[in-house]
MIKOL-533846 format. One record per residue (C-alpha): x negated, y, z negated. Coordinates in pm, 1 decimal. Example, Ala and Ser with C-alpha at 12.3 -4.5 7.8 and 13.67 -1.06 7.14 Angstrom:
! MIKOL-533846
east->-1230.0&north->-450.0&up->-780.0
east->-1367.0&north->-106.0&up->-714.0
This chain:
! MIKOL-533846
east->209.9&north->-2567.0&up->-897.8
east->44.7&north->-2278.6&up->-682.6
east->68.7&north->-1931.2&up->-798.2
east->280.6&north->-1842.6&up->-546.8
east->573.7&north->-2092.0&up->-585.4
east->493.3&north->-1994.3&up->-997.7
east->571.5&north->-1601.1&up->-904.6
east->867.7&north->-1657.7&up->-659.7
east->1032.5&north->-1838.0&up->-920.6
east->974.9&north->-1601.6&up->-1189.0
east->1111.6&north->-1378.5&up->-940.3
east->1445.7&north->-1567.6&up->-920.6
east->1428.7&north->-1626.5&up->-1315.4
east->1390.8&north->-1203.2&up->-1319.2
east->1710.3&north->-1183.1&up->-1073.5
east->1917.7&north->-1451.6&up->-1273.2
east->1861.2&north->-1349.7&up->-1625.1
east->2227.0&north->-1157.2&up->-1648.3
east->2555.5&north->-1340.1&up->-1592.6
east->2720.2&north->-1148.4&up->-1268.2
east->3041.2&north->-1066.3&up->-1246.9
east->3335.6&north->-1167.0&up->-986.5
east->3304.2&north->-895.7&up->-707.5
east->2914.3&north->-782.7&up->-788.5
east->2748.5&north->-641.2&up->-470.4
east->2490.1&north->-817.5&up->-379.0
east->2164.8&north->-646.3&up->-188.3
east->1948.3&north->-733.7&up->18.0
east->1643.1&north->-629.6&up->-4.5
east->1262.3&north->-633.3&up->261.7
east->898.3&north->-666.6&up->184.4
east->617.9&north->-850.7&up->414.2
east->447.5&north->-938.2&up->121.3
east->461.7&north->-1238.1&up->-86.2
east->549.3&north->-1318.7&up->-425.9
east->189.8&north->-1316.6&up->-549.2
east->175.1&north->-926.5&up->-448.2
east->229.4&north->-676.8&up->-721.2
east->487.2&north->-495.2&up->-433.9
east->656.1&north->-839.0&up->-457.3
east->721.5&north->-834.3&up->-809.0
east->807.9&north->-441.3&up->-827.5
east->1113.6&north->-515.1&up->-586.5
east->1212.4&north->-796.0&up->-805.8
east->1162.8&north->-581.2&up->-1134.5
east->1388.9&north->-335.4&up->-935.3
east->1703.1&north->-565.5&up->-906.1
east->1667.6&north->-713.2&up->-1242.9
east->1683.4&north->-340.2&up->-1393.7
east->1934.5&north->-254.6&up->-1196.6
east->2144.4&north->-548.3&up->-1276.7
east->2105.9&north->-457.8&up->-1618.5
east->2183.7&north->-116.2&up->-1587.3
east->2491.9&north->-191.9&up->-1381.8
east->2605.7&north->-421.8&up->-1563.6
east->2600.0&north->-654.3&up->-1359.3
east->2759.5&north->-476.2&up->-1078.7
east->2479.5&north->-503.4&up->-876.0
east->2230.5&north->-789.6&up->-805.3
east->1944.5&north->-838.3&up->-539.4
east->1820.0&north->-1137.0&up->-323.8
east->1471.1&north->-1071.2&up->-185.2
east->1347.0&north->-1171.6&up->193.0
east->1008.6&north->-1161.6&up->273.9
east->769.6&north->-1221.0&up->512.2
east->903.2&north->-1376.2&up->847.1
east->1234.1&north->-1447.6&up->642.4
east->1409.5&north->-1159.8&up->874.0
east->1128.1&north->-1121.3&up->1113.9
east->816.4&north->-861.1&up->1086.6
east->842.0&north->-492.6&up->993.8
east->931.0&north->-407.2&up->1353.9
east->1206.4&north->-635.1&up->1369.5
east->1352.9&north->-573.6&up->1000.2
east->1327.9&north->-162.0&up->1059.7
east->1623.6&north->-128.5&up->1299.4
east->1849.5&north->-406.4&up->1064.1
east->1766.8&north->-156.3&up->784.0
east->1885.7&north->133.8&up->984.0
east->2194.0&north->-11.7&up->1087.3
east->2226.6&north->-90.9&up->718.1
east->2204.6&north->-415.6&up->762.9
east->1903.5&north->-444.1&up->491.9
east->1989.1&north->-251.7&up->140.9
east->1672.7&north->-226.9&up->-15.5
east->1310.5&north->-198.9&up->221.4
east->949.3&north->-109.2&up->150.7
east->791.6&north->9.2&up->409.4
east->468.5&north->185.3&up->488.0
east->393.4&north->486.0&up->647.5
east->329.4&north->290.4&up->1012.0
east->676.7&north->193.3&up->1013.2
east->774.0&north->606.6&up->955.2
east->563.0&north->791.9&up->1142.1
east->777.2&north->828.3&up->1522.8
east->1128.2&north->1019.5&up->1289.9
east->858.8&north->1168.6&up->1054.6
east->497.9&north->1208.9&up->1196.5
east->389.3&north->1424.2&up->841.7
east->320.3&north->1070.0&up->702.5
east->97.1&north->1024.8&up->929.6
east->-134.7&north->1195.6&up->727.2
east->-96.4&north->940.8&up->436.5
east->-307.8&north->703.3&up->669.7
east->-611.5&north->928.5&up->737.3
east->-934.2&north->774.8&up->649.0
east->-1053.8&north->931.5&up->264.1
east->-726.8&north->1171.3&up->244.3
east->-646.9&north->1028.6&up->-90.5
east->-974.0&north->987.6&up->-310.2
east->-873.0&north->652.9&up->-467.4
east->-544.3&north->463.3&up->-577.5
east->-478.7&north->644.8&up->-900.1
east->-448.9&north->1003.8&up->-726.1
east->-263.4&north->881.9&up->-453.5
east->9.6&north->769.0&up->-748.2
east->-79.6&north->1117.0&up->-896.1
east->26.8&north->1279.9&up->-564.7
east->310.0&north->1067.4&up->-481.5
east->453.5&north->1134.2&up->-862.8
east->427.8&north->1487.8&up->-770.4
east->490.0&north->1786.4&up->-567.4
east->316.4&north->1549.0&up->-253.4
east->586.3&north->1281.5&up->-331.1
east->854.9&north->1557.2&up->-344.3
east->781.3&north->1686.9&up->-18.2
east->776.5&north->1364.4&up->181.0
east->1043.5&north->1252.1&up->11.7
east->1252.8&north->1555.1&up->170.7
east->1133.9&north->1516.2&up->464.2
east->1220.6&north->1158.1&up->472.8
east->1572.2&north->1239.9&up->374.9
east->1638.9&north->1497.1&up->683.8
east->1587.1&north->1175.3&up->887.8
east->1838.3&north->955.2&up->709.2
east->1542.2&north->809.5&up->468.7
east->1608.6&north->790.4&up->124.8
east->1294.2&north->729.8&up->-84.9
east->1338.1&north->595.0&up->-443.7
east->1009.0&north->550.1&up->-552.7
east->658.1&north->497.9&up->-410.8
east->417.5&north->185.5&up->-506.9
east->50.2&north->118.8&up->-429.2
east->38.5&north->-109.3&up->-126.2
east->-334.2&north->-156.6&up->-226.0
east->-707.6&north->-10.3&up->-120.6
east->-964.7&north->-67.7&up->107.3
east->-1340.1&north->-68.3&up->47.9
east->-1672.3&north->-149.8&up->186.1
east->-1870.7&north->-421.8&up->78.7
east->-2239.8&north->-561.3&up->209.6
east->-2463.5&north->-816.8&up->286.1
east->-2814.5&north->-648.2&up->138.8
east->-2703.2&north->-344.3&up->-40.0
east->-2470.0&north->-104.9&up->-275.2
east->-2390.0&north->152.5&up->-43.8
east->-2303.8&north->481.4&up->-330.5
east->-2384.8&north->759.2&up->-53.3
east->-2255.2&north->857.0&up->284.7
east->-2664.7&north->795.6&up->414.7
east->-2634.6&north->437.5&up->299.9
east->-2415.5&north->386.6&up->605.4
east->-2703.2&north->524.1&up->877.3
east->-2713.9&north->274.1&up->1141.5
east->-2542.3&north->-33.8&up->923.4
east->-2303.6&north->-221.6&up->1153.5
east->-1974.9&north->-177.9&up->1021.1
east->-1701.6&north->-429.9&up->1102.2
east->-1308.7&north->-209.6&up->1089.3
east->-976.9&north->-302.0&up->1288.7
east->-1009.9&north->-221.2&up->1623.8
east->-788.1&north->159.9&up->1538.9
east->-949.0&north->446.4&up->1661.3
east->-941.6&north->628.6&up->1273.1
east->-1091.8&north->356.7&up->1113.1
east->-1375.5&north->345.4&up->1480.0
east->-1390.9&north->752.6&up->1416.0
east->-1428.9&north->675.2&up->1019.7
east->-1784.9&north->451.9&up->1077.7
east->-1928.0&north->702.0&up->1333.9
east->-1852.6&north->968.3&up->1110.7
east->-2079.6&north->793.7&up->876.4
east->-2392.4&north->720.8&up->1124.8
east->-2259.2&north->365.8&up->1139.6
east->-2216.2&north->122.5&up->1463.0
east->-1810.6&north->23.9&up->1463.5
east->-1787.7&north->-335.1&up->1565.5
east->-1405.9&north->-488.7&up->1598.6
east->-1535.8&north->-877.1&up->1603.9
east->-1218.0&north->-1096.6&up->1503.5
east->-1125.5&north->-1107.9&up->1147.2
east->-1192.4&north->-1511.2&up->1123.0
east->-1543.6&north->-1467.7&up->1242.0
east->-1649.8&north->-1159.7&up->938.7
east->-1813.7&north->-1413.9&up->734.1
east->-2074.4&north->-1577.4&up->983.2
east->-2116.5&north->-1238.6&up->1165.2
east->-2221.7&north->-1110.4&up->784.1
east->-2428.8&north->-1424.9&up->718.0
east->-2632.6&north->-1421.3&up->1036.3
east->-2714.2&north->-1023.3&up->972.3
east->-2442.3&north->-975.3&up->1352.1
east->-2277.7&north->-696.7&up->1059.4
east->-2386.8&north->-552.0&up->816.9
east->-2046.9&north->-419.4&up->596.1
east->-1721.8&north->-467.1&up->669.4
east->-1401.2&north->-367.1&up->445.9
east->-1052.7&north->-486.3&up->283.1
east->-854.9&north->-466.4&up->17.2
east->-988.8&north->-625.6&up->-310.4
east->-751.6&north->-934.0&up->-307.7
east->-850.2&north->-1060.5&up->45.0
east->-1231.3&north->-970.7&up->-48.4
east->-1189.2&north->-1244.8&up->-292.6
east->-913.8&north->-1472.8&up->-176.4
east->-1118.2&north->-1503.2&up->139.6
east->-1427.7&north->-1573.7&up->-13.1
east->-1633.5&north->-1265.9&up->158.2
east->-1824.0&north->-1208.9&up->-146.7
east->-1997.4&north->-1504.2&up->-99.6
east->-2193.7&north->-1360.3&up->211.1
east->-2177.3&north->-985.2&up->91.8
east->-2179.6&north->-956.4&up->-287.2
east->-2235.5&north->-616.9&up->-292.5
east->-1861.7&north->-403.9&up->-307.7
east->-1865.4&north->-33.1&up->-297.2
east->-1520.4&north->170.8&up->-400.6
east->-1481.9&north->418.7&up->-142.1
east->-1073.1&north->349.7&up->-141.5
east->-1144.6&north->479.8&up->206.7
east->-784.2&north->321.1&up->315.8
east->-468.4&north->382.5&up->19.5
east->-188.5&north->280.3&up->119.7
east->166.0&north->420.2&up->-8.2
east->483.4&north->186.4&up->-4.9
east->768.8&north->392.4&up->4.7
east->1083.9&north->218.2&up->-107.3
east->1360.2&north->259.5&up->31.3
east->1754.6&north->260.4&up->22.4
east->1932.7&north->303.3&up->338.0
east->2129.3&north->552.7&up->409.8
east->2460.6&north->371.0&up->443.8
east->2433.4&north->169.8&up->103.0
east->2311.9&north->574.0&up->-54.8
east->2632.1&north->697.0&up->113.2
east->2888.5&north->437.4&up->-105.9
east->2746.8&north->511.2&up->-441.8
east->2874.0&north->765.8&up->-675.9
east->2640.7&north->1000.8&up->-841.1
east->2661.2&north->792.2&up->-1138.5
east->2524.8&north->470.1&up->-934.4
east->2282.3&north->658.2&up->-726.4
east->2100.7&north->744.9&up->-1117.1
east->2115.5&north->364.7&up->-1181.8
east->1939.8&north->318.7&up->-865.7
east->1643.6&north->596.3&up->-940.1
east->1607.1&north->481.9&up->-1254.9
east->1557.9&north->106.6&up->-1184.5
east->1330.6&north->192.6&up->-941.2
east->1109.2&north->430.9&up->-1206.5
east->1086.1&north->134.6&up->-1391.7
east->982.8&north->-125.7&up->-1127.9
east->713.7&north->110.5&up->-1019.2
east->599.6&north->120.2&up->-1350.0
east->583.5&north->-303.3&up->-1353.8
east->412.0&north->-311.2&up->-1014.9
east->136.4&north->-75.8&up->-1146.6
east->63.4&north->-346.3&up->-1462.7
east->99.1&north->-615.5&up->-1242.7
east->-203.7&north->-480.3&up->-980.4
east->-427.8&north->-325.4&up->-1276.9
east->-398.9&north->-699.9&up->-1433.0
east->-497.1&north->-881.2&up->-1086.7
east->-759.7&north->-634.9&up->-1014.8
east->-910.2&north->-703.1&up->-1348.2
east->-885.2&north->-1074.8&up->-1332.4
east->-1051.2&north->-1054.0&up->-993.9
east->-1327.2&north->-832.9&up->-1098.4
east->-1415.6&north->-1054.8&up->-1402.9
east->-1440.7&north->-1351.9&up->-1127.8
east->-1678.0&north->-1165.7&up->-900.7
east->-1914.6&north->-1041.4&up->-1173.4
east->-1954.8&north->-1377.5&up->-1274.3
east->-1966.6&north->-1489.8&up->-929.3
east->-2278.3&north->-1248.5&up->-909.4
east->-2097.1&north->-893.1&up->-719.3
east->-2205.8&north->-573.8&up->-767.1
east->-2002.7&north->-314.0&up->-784.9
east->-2054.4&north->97.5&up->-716.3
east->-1837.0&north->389.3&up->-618.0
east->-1890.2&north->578.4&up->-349.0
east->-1965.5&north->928.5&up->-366.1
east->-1969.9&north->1043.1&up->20.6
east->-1581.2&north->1101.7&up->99.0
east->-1679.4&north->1493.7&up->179.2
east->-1922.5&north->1420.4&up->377.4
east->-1701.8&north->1181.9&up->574.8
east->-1400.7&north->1425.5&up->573.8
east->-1641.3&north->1713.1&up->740.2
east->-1743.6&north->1493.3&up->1064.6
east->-1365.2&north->1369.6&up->1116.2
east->-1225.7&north->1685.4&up->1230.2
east->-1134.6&north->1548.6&up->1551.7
east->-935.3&north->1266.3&up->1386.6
east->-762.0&north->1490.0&up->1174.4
east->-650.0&north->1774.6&up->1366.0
east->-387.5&north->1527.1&up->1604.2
east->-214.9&north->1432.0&up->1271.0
east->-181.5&north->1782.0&up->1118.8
east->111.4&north->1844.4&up->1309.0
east->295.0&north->2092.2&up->1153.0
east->295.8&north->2348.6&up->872.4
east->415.9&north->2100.2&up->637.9
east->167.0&north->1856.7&up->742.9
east->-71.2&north->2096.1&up->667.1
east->109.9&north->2204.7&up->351.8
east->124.8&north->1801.8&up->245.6
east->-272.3&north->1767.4&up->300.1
east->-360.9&north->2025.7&up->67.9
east->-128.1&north->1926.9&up->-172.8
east->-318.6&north->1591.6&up->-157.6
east->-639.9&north->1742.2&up->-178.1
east->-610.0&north->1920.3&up->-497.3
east->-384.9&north->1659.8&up->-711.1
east->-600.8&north->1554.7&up->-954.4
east->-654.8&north->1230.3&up->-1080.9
east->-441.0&north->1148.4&up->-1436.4
């Protein structure tokens, strides 16, 4: 049995473990990931809590994937209420609320455990109310996972490691702006051809989350993986504003707090994987350094930052970000 079919019926085993009774309500909730995904099994953690908490009253069925479509064709269904329960990242935000925009600047957050810091705190708070103005009701955030460099020939600690390496990145123009700022040479070759390109010396680095580092078998070309988290992504999840709307105050609390708690499962669940996977790759032969060049990174992207800083609380948000520390 593959680990996926293993997870996605856990996942129904989660949702069925309470009897429900006649004339529970029964939401529908939207990820694109799937079941193996720690954001997977936080949504699932959500409905089982709040069936508990309810009583009952409330159960969930999960779609994912192409199930309703991608994220651009499952945002307006969850606007028109048609979709309870959605997580969604800052991409899908961004055109009602462009202050998360600066959630997807290159180094903004310095690595997955501040970002959680932030988003648990005042930063969390103040996108949150934002969000809300524009009919966006956030009930927790999760990690949606990192991004970091990894090499053909070498650990790559400081920003002058990067000086003229060829540096695969998605063909956006923050993650283009991100190499240059680093002396680099951006190349946007096609995803399926990263592992010859690194084998035959075409690139030098290229980057992705830890998972698809391993699950795709990269390290086998370029065993040397550097932390810079230069990508964190935040997962904000969501209730729409219709389904918000029916509860009472009482329900609305059931809601927050299942959510508290299914934030707190999703952040097991992705220390555990991440652990497993390291353990593979040492044996496997990686090496593994953090990066200690975000500042000097930060100082040559002015002219990617400035179009995202687009108001006051923009502003306001970024140094928020910038002096959370890490817990």
């Amino acid at each position: 049995m593959s680990i996926r079919v293993m997870l996605s019926a856990l996942a129904m085993f989660m949702l069925g473990t309470l009897a429900s009774p006649a004339g529970a309500v029964e939401l529908k909730g939207w990820l694109r990931e799937t079941p193996e995904y720690p954001q997977y099994q936080g949504l699932a953690a959500f409905f089982d809590r709040l069936k508990a908490n309810s009583q009952g009253r409330y159960t969930g069925k999960i779609f994912c994937c192409d199930d309703m479509g991608q994220q651009k064709d499952v945002f307006p269904k969850f606007k028109a209420g048609e979709v309870d329960i959605a997580l969604l990242y800052a991409s899908a935000l961004d055109d009602d609320v462009p202050e998360i925009g600066v959630f997807g600047l290159p180094f903004i957050f310095r690595n997955p455990e501040q970002m959680m810091a932030a988003l648990n705190g005042e930063v969390g708070r103040k996108m949150s109310s934002l969000l809300e103005k524009k009919g966006y009701i956030v009930l927790t955030w999760y990690d949606g996972g990192a991004r970091s460099f990894y090499s053909r020939n070498k650990l790559m600690p400081n920003a002058s490691d990067f000086k003229g390496q060829t540096i695969r990145v998605a063909n956006k123009k923050d993650m283009i702006a991100m190499v240059k700022a680093l002396d680099g040479k951006p190349s946007t070759i096609a995803f399926n051809k990263v592992p010859e390109a690194l084998k035959s010396g075409e690139i030098d680095v290229a980057e992705n989350d830890f998972t698809s580092y391993y699950t795709s078998e990269h390290y086998k070309v370029a065993p040397y993986y550097t932390f810079s988290y230069h990508s964190v992504s935040p997962v904000a999840v969501l209730v729409s504003s219709q389904r918000w709307k029916s509860l009472s105050d009482a329900d609305k609390n059931l809601f927050r707090q299942a959510a508290a708690e299914s934030g707190v499962v999703a952040a097991k669940i992705r220390a555990q994987r991440d652990a497993e996977i390291r353990t593979k790759l040492e044996k496997a032969g990686v090496k593994f350094t953090e990066f200690h060049g975000a500042t000097t990174a930060i100082s040559a992207m002015n002219s990617t930052y400035k179009p995202v800083i687009v108001s006051d609380d923009a502003t306001d948000i970024m140094v928020k970000i910038m002096t959370t520390p890490t817990h």
